[in-house]
C-alpha positions as CSV (number, residue, x, y, z in Angstrom):
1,X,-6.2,1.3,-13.1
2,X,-4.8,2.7,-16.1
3,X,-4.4,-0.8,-17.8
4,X,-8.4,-1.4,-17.0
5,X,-9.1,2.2,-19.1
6,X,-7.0,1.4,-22.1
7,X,-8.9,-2.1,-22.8
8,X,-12.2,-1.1,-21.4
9,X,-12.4,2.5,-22.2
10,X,-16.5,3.0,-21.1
11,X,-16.3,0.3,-18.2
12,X,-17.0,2.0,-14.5
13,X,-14.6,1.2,-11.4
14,X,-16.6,-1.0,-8.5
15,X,-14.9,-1.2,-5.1
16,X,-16.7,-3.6,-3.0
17,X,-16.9,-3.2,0.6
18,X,-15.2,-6.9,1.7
19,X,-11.7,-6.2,-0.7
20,X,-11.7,-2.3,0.3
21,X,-11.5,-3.3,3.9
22,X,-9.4,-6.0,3.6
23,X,-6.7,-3.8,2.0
24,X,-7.1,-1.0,4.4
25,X,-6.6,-3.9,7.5
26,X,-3.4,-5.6,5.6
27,X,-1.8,-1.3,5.6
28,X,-2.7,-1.3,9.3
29,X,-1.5,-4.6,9.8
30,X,1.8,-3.7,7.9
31,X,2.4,-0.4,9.4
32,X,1.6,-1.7,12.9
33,X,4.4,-4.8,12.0
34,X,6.8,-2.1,11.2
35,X,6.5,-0.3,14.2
36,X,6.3,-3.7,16.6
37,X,9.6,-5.6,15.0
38,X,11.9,-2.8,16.1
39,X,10.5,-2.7,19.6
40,X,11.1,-6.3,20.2
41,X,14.4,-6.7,18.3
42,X,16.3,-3.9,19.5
43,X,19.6,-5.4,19.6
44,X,19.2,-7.4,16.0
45,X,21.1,-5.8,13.5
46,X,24.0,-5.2,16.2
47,X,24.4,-8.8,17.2
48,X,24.4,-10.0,13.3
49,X,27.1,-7.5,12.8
50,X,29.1,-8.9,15.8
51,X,29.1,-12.3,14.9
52,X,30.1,-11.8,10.9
């Protein structure tokens, strides 16, 4: 945002309704990842560890 005031100073920010929900569905989708991969994995990190 700050780049888009230094060259165009007098220009207004426009959020659109299609890219405002798309980025609020891909922080849901992420934090709901997050919380899924540990769930299903529980064991990961421990087997990796053996086997090295």
């Amino acid at each position: 945002m700050d780049l888009a005031h230094t060259y165009f100073p007098y220009s207004k920010v426009i959020i659109d309704k299609y890219h405002f929900v798309r980025q609020v569905t891909w922080a849901i989708e992420k934090v709901r990842k997050s919380y899924r991969n540990p769930c299903l994995h529980p064991y990961e990190n421990t087997i990796s560890e053996a086997v090295d």
